[in-house]
N, C-alpha and C positions, 0 to 999 in steps of 0.2 A: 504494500500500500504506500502511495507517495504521502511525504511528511504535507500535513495540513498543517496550515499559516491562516486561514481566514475560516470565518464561519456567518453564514448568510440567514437572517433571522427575520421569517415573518412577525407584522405585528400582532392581529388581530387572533388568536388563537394560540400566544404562543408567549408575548411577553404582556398583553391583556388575556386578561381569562375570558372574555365573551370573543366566543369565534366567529361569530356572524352580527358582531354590534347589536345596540339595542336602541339602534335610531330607530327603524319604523314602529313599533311600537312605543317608543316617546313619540313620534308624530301623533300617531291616532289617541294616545291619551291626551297632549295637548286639543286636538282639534274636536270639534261637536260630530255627535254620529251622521249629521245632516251634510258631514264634509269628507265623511270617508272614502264613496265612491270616486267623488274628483281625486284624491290622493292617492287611492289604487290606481286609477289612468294615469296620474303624473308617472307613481313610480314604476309602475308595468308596460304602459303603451308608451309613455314620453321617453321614459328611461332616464329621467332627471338626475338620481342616485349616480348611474353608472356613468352618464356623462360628468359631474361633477367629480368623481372618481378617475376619469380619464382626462382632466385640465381640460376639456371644452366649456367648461361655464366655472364662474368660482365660487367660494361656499356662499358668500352673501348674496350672490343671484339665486345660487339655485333654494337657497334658506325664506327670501325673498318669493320667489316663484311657488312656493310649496304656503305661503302664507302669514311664515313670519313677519313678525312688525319690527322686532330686535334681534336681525338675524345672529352677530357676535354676541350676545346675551345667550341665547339658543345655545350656539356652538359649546361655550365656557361650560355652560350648566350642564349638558348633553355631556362631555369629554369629561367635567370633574364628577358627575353624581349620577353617573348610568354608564362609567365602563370602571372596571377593575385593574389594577396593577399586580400580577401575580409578585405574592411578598418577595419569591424566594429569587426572582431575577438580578436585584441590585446587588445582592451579596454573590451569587454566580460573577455578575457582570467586573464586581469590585476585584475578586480574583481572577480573573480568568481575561481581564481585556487591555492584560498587558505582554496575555501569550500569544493571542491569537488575536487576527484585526477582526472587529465587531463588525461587520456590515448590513442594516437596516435594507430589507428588500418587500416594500409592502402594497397591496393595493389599498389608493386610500385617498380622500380629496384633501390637496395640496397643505389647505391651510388649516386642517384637520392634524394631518400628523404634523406640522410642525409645531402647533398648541401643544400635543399629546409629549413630543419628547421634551419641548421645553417645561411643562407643567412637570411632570417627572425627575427633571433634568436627568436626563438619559444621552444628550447630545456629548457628554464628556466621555460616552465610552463606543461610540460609533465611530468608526474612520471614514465611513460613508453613509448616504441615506439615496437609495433609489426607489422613488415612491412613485407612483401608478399616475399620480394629479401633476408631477414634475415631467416624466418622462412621457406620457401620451398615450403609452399603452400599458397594458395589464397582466401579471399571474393569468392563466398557466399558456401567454403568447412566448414564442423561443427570444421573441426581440428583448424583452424587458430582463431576461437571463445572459443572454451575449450583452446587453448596453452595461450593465453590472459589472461584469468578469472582465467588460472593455475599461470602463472608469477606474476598476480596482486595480488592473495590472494584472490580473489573478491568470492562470491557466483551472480550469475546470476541476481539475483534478487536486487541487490546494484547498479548497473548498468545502466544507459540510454545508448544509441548508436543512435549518428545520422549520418545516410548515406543517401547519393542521390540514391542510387539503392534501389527498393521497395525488388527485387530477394533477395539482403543482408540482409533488414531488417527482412524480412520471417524467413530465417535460426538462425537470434537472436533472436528474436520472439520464434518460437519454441525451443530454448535452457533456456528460462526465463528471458532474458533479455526486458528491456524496450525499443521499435522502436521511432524513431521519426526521418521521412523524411523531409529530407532538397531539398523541390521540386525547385532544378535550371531547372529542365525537364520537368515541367508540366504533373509528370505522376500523372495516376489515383491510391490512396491511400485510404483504408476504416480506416487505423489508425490515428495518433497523425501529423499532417502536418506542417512544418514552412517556413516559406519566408526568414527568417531573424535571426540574432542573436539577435536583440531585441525581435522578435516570443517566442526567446528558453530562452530570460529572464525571459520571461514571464511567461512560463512553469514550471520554477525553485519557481519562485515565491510564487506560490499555495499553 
């Protein structure tokens, strides 16, 4: 196995504990049940979400667009009191991100994760941030994995990548990088599986 230098870390399932956010559901309990159908068309037919997620629109249009009045009010309260810091990343992060370079590969609208690592402060132990609202595309397209391993300097094979999506680890997987699922979802995995950042010290370990 080549020696690994870098390890590629999604966010949302992996150093937050909610793997799929818990925005639309803070949408629809913000909004009256007389507003729900428009906001299933926004986020299903319009695809507001995903574009926001892909830098075509930014979080205060598309927050705007969806009905907020205060859309950075929205955002703060949403990111500080509806998503989780799993406890045990910072102490992981404290030791371990001066062995290997930290690099942040997440899908997510722009001004979204940049609240999220600064609120956190988590930007002191990333050497990179390749985020889905910066770059234009998304987990699990091969571009958004070669533009990564392009910024980093990395060859593929230097590389771990842990993501809760089996779909993502597939497309790293085949590009030569190392998978290793971080199952918040209980899905079914034939490769490298971890419960825990203790799991992933583990792994480092060997």
């Amino acid at each position: 196995m080549n020696h690994k230098t870098t390890i590629l870390f999604d966010m949302y399932g992996v150093i937050l504990e909610e793997s799929k956010g818990n925005f639309i559901p803070y949408t629809f309990q913000h909004f009256g049940k007389e507003e729900h159908e428009r906001l299933i068309r926004q986020f299903k037919k319009e695809q507001l979400f995903t574009k926001a997620g892909n830098g075509e629109i930014t979080s205060n249009t598309f927050l705007t667009m969806l009905g907020y009045d205060n859309p950075e009010y929205h955002m703060r309260n949403y990111i500080e009191n509806y998503l989780t810091l799993d406890n045990a990343f910072i102490p992981f992060a404290e030791k371990y991100h001066t062995q290997y370079e930290f690099v942040l590969l997440s899908n997510d609208v722009s001004e979204w994760s940049s609240y999220i690592t600064d609120y956190y402060r988590l930007n002191q132990y990333f050497k990179d941030k390749i985020v889905s609202g910066d770059v234009k595309c998304r987990k699990p397209d091969k571009k958004i994995y070669e533009l990564a391993l392009e910024k980093i300097q990395r060859a593929p094979s230097e590389c771990y990548f842990i993501d809760n999506s089996v779909q993502n680890l597939k497309v790293a997987e085949e590009l030569g990088i190392s998978p290793i699922l971080f199952n918040r979802d209980n899905e079914e995995y034939t490769g490298v599986i971890i419960n825990s950042f203790e799991e992933l010290e583990n792994i480092l370990k060997r």
